[in-house]
KETOR-963549 format. One record per residue (C-alpha): x, z, y; residue in three letters. Coordinates in steps of 0.25 Angstrom, whole numbers, padded with zeros to 4 digits, always signed. Layout:
XZYAla;...
//
This chain:
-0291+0186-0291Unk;-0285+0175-0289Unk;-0281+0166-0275Unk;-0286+0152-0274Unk;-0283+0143-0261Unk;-0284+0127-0259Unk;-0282+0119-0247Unk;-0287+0102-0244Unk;-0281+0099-0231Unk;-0271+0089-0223Unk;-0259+0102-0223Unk;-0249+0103-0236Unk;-0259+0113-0246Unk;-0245+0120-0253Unk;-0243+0129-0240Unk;-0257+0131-0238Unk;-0258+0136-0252Unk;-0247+0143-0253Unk;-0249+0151-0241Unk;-0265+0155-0245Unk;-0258+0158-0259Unk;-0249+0169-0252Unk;-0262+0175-0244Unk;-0270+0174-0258Unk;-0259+0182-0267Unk;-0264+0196-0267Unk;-0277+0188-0275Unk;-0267+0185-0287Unk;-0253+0184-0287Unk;-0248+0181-0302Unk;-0245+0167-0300Unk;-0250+0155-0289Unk;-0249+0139-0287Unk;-0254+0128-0280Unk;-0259+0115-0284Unk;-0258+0103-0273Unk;-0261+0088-0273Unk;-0253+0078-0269Unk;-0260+0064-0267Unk;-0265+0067-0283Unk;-0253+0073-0287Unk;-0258+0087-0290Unk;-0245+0098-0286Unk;-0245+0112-0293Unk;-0237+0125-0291Unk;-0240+0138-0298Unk;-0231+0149-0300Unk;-0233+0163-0308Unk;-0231+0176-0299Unk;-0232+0179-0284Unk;-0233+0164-0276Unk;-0219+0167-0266Unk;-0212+0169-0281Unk;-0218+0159-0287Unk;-0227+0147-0282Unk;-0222+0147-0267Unk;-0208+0145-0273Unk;-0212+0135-0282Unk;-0218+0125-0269Unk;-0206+0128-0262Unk;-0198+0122-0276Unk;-0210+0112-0278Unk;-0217+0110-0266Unk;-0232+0103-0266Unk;-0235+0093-0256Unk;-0253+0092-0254Unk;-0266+0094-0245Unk;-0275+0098-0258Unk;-0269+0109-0265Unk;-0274+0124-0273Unk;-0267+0135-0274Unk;-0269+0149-0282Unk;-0264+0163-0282Unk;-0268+0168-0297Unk;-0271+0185-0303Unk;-0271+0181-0317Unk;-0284+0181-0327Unk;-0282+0172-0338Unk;-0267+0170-0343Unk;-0255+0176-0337Unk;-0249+0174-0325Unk;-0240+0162-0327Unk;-0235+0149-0320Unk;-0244+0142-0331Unk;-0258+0151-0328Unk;-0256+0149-0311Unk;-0265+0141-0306Unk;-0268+0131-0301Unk;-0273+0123-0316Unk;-0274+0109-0318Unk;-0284+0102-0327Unk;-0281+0095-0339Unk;-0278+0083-0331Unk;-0269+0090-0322Unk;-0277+0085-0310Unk;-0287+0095-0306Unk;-0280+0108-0302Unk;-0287+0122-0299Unk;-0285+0136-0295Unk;-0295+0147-0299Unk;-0299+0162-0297Unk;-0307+0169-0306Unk;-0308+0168-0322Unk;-0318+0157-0330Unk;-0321+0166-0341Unk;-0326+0153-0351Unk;-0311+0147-0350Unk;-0309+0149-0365Unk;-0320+0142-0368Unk;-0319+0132-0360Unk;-0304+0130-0361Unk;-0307+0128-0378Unk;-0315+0117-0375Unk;-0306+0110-0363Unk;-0295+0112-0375Unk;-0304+0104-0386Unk;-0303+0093-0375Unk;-0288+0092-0374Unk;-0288+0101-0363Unk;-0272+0108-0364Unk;-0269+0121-0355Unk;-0258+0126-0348Unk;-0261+0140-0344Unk;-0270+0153-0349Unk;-0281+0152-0338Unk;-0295+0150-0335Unk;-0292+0142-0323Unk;-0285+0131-0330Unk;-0297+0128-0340Unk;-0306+0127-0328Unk;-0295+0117-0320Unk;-0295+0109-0335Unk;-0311+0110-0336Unk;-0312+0105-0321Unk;-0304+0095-0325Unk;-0313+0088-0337Unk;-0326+0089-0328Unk;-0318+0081-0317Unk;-0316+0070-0327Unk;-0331+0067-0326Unk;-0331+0068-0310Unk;-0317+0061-0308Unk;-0322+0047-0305Unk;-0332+0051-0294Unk;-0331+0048-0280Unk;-0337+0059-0272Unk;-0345+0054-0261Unk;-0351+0061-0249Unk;-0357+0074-0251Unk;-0354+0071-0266Unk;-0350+0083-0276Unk;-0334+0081-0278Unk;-0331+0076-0292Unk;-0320+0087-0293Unk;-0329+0096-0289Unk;-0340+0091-0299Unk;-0329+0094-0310Unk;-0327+0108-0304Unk;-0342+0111-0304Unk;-0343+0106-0317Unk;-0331+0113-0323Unk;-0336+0127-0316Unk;-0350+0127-0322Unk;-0343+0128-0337Unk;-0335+0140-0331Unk;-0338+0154-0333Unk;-0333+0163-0323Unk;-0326+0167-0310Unk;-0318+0155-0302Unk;-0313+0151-0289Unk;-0309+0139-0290Unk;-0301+0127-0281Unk;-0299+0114-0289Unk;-0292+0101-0285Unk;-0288+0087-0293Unk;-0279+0075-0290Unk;-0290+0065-0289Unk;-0296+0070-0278Unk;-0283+0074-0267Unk;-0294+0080-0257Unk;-0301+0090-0264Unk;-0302+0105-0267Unk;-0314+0110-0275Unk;-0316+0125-0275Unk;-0327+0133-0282Unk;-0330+0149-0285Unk;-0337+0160-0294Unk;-0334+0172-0291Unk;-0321+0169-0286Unk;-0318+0171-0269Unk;-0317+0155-0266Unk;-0317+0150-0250Unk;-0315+0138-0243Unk;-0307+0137-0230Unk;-0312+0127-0220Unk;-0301+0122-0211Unk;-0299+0108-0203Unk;-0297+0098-0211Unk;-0294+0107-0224Unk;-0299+0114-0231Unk;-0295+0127-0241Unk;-0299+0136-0254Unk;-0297+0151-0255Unk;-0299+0161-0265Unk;-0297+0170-0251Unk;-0299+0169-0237Unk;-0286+0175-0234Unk;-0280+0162-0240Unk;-0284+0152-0228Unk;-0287+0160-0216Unk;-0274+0156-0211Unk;-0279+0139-0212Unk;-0294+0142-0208Unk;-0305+0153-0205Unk;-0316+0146-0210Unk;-0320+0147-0224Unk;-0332+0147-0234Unk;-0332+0157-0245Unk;-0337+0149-0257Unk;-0350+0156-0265Unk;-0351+0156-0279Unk;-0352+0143-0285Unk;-0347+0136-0274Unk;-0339+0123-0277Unk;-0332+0118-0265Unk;-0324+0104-0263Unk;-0314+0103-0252Unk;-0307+0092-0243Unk;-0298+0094-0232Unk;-0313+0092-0221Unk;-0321+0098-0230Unk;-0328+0105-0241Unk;-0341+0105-0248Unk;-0346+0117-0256Unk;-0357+0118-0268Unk;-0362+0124-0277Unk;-0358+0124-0293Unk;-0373+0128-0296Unk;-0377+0116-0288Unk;-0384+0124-0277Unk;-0383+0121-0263Unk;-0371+0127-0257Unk;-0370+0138-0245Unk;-0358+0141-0238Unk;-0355+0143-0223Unk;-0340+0145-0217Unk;-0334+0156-0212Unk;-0325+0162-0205Unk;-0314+0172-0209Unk;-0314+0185-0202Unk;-0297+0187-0202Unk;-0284+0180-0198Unk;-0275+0174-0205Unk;-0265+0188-0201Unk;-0276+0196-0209Unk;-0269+0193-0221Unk;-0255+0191-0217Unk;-0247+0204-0219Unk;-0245+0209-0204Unk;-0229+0213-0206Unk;-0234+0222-0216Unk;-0225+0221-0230Unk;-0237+0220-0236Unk;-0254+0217-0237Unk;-0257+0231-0241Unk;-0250+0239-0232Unk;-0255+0230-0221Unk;-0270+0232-0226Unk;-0268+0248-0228Unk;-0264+0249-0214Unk;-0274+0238-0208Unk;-0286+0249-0213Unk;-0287+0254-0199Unk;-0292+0242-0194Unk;-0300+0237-0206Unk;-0308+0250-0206Unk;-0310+0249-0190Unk;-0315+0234-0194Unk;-0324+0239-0206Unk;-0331+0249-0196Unk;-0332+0239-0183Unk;-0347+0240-0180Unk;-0351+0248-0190Unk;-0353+0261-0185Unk;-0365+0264-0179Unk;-0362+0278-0171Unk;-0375+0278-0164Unk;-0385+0280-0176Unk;-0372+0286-0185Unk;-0372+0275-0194Unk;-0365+0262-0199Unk;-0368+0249-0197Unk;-0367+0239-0207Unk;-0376+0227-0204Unk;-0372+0220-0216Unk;-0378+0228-0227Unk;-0392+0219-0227Unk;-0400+0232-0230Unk;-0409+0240-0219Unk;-0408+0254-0218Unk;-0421+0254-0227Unk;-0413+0248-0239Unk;-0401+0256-0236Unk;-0410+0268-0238Unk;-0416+0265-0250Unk;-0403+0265-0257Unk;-0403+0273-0270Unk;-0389+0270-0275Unk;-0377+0262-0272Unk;-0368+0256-0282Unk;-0354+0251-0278Unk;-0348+0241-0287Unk;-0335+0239-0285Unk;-0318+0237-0288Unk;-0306+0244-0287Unk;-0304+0247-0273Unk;-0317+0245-0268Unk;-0324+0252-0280Unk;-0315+0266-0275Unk;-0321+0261-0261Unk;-0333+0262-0270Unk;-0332+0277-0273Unk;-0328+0283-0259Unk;-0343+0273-0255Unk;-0349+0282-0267Unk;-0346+0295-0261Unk;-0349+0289-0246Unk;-0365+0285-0250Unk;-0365+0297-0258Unk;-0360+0305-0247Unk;-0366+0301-0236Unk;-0378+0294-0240Unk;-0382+0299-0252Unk;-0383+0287-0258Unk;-0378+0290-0274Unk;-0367+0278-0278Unk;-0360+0271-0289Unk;-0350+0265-0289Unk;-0346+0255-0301Unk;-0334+0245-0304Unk;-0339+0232-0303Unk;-0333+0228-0314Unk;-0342+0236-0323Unk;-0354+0236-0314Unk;-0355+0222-0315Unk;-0358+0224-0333Unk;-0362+0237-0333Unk;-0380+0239-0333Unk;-0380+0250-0323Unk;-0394+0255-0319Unk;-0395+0252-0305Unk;-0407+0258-0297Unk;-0415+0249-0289Unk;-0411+0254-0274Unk;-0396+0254-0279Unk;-0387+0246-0268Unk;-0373+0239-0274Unk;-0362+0241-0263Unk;-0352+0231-0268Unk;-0338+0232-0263Unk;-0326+0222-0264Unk;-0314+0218-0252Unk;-0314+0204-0258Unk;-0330+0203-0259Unk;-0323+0195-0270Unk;-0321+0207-0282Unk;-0328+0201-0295Unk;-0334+0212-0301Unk;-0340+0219-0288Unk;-0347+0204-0286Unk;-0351+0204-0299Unk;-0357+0218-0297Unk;-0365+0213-0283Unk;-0372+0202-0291Unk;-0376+0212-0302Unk;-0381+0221-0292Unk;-0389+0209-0284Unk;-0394+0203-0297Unk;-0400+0216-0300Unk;-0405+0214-0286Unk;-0398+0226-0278Unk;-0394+0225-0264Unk;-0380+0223-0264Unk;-0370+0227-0252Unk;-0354+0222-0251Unk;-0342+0229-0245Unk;-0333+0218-0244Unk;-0321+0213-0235Unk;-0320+0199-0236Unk;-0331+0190-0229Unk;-0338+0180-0237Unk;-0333+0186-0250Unk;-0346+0185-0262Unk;-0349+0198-0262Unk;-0351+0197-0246Unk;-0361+0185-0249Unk;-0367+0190-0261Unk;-0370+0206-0255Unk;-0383+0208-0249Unk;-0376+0213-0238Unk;-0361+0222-0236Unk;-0351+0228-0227Unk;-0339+0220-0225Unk;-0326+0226-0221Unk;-0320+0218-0213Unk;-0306+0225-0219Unk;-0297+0211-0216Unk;-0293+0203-0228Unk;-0286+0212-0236Unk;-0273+0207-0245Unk;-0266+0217-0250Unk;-0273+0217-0267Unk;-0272+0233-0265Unk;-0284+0234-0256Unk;-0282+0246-0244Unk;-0290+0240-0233Unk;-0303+0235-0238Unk;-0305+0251-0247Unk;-0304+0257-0234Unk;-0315+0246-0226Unk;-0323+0248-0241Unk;-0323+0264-0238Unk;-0326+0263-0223Unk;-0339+0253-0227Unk;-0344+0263-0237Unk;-0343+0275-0226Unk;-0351+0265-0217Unk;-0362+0262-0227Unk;-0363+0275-0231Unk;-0365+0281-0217Unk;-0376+0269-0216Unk;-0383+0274-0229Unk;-0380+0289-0224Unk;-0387+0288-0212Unk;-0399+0280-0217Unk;-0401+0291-0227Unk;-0396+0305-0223Unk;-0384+0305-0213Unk;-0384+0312-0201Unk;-0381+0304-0190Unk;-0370+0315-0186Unk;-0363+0314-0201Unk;-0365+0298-0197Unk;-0357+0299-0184Unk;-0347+0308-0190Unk;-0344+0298-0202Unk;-0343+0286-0192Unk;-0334+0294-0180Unk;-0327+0297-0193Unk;-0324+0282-0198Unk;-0321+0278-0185Unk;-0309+0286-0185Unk;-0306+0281-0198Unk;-0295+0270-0193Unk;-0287+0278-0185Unk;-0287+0288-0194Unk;-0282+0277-0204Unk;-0270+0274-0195Unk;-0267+0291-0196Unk;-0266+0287-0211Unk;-0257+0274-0209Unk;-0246+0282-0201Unk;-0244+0290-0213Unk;-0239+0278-0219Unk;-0224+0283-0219Unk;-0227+0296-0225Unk;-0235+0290-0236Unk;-0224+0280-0240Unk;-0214+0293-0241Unk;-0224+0298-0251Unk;-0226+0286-0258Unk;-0211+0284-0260Unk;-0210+0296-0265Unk;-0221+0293-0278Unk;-0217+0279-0277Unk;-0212+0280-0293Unk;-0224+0288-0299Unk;-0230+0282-0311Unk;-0242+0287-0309Unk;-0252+0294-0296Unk;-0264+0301-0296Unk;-0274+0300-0283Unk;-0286+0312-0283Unk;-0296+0314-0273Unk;-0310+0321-0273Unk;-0324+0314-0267Unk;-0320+0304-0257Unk;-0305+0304-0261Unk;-0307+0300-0275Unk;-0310+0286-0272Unk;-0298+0286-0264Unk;-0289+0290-0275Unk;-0294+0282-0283Unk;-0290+0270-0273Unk;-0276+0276-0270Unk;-0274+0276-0284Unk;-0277+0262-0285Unk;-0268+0258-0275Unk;-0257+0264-0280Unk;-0257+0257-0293Unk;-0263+0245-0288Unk;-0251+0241-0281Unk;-0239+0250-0285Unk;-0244+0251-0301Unk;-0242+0265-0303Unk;-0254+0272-0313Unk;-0263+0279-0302Unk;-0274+0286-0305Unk;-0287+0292-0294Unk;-0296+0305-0297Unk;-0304+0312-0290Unk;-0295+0326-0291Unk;-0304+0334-0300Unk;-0304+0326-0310Unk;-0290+0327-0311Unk;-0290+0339-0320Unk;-0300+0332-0330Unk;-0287+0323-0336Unk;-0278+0317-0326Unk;-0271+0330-0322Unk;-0264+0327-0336Unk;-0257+0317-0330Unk;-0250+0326-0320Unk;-0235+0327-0317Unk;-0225+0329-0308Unk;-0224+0312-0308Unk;-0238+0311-0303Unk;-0244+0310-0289Unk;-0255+0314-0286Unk;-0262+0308-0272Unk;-0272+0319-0268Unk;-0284+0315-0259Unk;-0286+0329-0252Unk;-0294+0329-0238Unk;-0299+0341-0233Unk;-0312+0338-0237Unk;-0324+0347-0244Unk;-0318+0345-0257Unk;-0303+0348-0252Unk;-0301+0362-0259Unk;-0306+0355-0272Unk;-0295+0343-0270Unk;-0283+0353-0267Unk;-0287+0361-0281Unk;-0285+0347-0288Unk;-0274+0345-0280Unk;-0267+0359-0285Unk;-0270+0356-0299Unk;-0260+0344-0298Unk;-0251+0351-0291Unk;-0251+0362-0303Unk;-0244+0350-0312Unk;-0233+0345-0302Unk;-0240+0332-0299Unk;-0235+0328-0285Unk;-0246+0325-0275Unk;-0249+0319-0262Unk;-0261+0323-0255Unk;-0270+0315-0245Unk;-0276+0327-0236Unk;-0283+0329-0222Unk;-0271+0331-0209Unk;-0272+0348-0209Unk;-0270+0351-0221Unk;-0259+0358-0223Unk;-0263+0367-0236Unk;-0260+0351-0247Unk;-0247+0351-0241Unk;-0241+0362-0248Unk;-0247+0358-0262Unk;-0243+0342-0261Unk;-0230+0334-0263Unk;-0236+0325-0250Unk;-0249+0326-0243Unk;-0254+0313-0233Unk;-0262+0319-0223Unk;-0274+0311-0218Unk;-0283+0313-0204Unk;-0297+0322-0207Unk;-0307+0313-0209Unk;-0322+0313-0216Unk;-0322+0314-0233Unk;-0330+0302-0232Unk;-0319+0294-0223Unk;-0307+0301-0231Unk;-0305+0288-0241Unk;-0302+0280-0230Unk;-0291+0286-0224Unk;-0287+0293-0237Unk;-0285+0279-0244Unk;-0273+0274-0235Unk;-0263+0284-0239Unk;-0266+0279-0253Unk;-0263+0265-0249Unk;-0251+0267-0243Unk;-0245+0279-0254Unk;-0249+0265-0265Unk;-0243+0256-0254Unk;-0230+0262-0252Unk;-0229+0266-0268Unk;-0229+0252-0272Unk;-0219+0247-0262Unk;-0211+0258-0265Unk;-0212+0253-0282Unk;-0209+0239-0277Unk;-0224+0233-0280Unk;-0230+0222-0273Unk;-0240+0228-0265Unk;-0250+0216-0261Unk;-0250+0210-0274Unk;-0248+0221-0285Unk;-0248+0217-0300Unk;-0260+0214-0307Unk;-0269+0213-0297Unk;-0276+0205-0286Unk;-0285+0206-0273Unk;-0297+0202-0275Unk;-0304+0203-0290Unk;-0312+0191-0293Unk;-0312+0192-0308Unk;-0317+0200-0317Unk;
//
């Protein structure tokens, strides 16, 4: 949750870290600072709130002059966000400094017995106890003189601090005595190196680097690396033989810079054109009526003998979940369930033997969804991964997967990557379809269908100005219901999200029948309601929700299919969207909702890419 970067080269590291601090603030913006060292004078800056109120003003008062230096962007765990809980924390001697993400859930034990030593503390984290237990173990290595090919004494004191910690870290460590080095090490925490000429970088996120170097190595788990400006060596915590190969990034540097648009999301909403078109490139196979997914790892044979899929996954991945559960329902008959990591990973859940896990997450990063792929793999199911980012864990540790090629996506709020999740899910379930019972013409219809999708998206995107109208006219409601039926639910469920994600008013999603089971109480002339209502074959059942609404004053806005001219006459506003399949609906149905929570929460003055509270990429539990 958190952003980590670190650079060893000949260049000045306070601009280099500040800059990768501003492209890693949608991972944790309640406080940020840098650590730099000067000859073996070791520099820190850390500031509470958002870094161009806060740390970049203080460099500008009390600037650092360096070549080694650390820097973090925090989403407090342990202890308020303060000046005193920003990271970077020193050791007890105040000459090793470090920067973490993730939570080491042995810090109160740990930190009563640093304390019975002498140990004194300055903040409320985790973090600082390991920095202070890095720090005794280097006492032991402090006196070494690394020779070639020789493990790093501060890395030997990292290693052996890490093997008494319980927990999740990514971690970049530096110290006084050693002007030239950078150690980093990960579990379960997102930790890359960024290999450049004669320099060298650490990132929590690609998206920190990409403008110094394209070549980078994701870390595994366990991996302890130690950095000079020429070069880096990499092994293992569990003594193991280390594996790692370079790669190279798929986007620019413009990729995550905001294009003239006002801000990340907006820019990401309106990009979902072109990421769809880049999801489906090469994938539809119109000859044989079928997708083509090379990446899956499993013949036609395996695929076949599928008896259940489950789908654990988190927030807006696990409502891309549900519309997958009506998709493989649907069209392959495949039954589905779809489960919250989060309570997959503890729960005991009978799991048939031919079941496949379908793991979704943008980051490839989420916590919980890892921790629910290793469950599924240690009770020895195949596991597939629908991610977006390349070399991400759940990429590497997946038997195979889709990726979505999406772009990177900034904006926390995530708009871009649902509608790539959606248009995966339609792909694999036409694979599976076919393989099992679809026709090749239901085939061919689905994928003429989905090839339309984009410009169909950019129908959708015209109506921008007409959607800011009506969003300016709910802009102060307190409270918004989103109903839908069947493949609209999931996409209620999302559009409420989005709404209270970033504009923080109460939102609630339903599917529309369930409406008169106890939410109708809630009712009243105050209240939107959104209404997903295509002309689909459950539409006459959708309007008679949609009339017992109305019956109580509520006002409503209607999603419909362009003809329909009956919903008019019953709704306050009515958005109305090109025809299109049920199965394809959520992905053009999805954007208005983006842009109605998009324009509401400028409208109430919130930040939009970096609302309250939350974070990108969730990589704790």
């Amino acid at each position: 949750m958190c952003g980590i970067i670190g650079y060893v080269g000949k260049r000045q590291a306070g601009p280099v870290l500040l800059d990768g601090l501003r492209r890693l603030e949608y991972r944790g913006y309640d406080s940020a600072g840098v650590a730099v060292l000067n000859e073996a004078r070791l520099l820190t800056r850390k500031k509470k709130g958002k870094i161009d109120e806060g740390l970049a003003r203080l460099m500008q008062q009390e600037a650092v002059s360096g070549h080694l230096g650390i820097g973090h962007t925090r989403w407090a765990t342990h202890g308020a966000p303060s000046d005193e809980n920003s990271h970077p924390h020193l050791d007890q001697s105040a000459h090793i400094a470090l920067v973490h993400n993730g939570v080491i859930e042995n810090f109160d034990h740990l930190k009563q017995e640093l304390t019975r030593e002498g140990h004194t503390f300055q903040s409320a984290t985790d973090t600082e106890v390991l920095a202070h237990l890095i720090g005794k173990h280097y006492e032991a290595f402090r006196t070494e003189t690394p020779k070639n090919g020789q493990t790093h004494p501060l890395t030997k004191a990292v290693v052996s601090a890490l093997k008494e910690v319980i927990g999740t870290y990514g971690i970049a460590v530096l110290c006084t005595d050693h002007p030239d080095i950078l150690v980093g090490a990960r579990r379960g925490s997102p930790l890359i190196v960024g290999v450049g000429h004669q320099e060298n970088f650490l990132a929590s996120d690609a998206a920190a680097i990409v403008a110094h170097t394209r070549q980078v190595v994701y870390l595994n788990d366990l991996d302890v690396v130690t950095l000079s400006a020429g070069d880096f060596k990499v092994e293992r915590l569990d003594s193991a033989a280390a594996e790692f190969r370079i790669s190279q990034l798929e986007f620019e540097e413009e990729a995550v810079e905001k294009g003239g648009y006002p801000h990340f999301m907006l820019k990401e909403i309106f990009e979902q054109p072109q990421s769809v078109r880049n999801t489906l490139r090469g994938r539809l196979n119109f000859e044989e009526a079928t997708a083509k997914l090379g990446g899956l790892n499993l013949t036609p044979a395996e695929l076949r003998a599928v008896d259940r899929i489950v789908i654990p996954s988190c927030g807006t991945s696990w409502h891309a979940a549900l519309v997958g559960e009506y998709l493989f329902e649907d069209l392959a008959h495949v039954p589905v369930e779809v489960e919250y990591a989060s309570e997959f990973r503890y729960r005991n859940a009978p799991i048939e033997k031919n079941t496949l896990t379908l793991v979704i997450s943008q980051s490839g990063e989420t916590a919980d969804t890892l921790a629910g792929l290793r469950e599924s793999r240690r009770r020895g199911h195949k596991v597939l991964g629908i991610v977006n980012a390349v070399g991400s864990t759940i990429a590497r540790e997946s038997d195979g997967g889709v990726y979505l090629h999406a772009g990177p996506e900034i904006g926390v709020a995530s708009t871009k990557a649902f509608t790539s999740q959606v248009t995966v899910l339609v792909l694999m379930a036409v694979l599976m379809g076919r393989i099992r019972m679809m026709s090749s013409r239901q085939g061919l219809q689905i994928l003429k269908a989905l090839e339309q999708i984009p410009p169909q998206m950019e129908q959708v995107l015209a109506l921008d100005d007409q959607i800011k109208k009506i969003a300016l006219k709910y802009a102060q409601a307190e409270d918004f219901f989103f109903l839908g039926r069947q493949y609209s639910y999931p996409v209620a469920l999302e559009g409420a999200l989005k709404l209270k994600e970033i504009s923080y008013i109460h939102a609630e999603g339903h599917p529309a029948a369930e409406m008169k089971h106890g939410p109708i109480a809630l009712i009243d002339e105050k209240t939107p309601t959104v209404f997903l209502a295509p002309s689909d074959s459950l539409y006459e059942k959708t309007f008679s929700n949609l009339e017992e609404i109305k019956a109580r004053q509520g006002p409503i806005i209607a999603l419909a299919t362009e003809g329909n001219k009956r919903i008019a006459s019953r709704v306050d506003d009515v958005i109305y969207l090109p025809p299109v399949l049920e199965q394809l609906w959520p992905l053009l149905a999805v954007i208005p909702l983006q842009l109605l929570a998009y324009h509401i929460a400028v409208a109430r003055g919130c930040d939009v890419d970096k609302p309250r509270n939350l974070a990108k990429s969730v990589t704790v539990e």
